[in-house]
N, C-alpha and C positions, 0 to 999 in steps of 0.2 A: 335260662328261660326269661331271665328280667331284660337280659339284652335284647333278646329278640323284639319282647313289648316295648322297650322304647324305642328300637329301632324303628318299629313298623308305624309306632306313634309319630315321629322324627319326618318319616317319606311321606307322611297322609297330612301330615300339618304343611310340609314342603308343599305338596301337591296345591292343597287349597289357599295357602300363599299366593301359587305362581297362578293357579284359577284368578283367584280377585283381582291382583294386581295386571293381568292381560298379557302373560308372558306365554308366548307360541308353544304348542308341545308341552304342554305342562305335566300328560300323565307317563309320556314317555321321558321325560326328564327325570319325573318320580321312579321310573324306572332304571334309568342312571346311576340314580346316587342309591336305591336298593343293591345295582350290582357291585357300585364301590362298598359299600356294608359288606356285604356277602363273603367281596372277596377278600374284604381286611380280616373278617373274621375266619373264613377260610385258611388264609395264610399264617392266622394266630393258632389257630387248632391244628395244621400240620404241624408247625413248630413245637407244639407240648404235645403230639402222637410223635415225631422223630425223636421228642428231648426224652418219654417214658420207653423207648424201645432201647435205653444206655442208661441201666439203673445204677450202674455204679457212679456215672457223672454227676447225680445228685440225688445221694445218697437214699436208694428208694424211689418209689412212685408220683410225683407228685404234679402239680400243675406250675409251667415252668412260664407262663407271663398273666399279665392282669386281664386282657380282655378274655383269655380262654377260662381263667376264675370264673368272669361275669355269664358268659356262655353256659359250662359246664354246672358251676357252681361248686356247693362243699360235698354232696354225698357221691358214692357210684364210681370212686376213683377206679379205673383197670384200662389196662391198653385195649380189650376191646371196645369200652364204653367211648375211648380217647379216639379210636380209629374210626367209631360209626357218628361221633359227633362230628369229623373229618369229611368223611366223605357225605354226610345229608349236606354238610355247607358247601362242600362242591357242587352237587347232584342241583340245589336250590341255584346255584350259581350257576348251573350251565340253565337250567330252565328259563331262569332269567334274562340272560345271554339272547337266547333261541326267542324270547316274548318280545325281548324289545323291536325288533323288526317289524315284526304284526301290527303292537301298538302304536308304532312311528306310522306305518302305513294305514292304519286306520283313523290316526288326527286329523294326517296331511286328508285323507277321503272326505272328512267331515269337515273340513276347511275348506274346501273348495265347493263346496254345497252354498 
């Protein structure tokens, strides 16, 4: 949960960075580095949902790298908890995926205003 909040802190300080400083695109670029987020952590939480589905490889259930720790945290350890943490960071990721479009075309709209 603490990743998420600093992530979201991380894209909204970006944002308003690239606001003041006059950089093109700024809330779609915020969108950018949301989907690289997304999908780093995605790709962390598939790795510790495929690493708990082979309990004998480490010995037990457990969380098998750091960012999916900061994600998941200490309580609620189970492969189901580990597969639905999985797929909402997918599901967030394609969302995001499908937004940026919109938001790209709705800059370039109000830029040419």
């Amino acid at each position: 949960m603490l990743f998420m909040l600093i992530g979201l802190i991380f894209v909204l300080a970006a944002i308003l960075v690239w606001r003041k400083s006059g950089v093109r695109h700024p809330y779609s670029k915020g969108v950018l580095l949301a989907i690289l987020i997304t999908v780093t952590a995605a790709v962390c939480l598939a790795q510790n949902y495929t690493a708990s589905l082979i309990p004998e490889a480490n010995d037990g259930i457990g969380i098998s790298n750091e960012p999916a720790r900061w994600i998941i945290g200490e309580d609620g350890w189970s492969r189901e908890s580990f597969k639905a943490w999985f797929e909402n960071a997918m599901y967030l990721a394609l969302l995001l995926i499908a937004a940026y479009p919109a938001v790209l075309a709705l800059e370039a709209r109000r830029e040419r205003r």
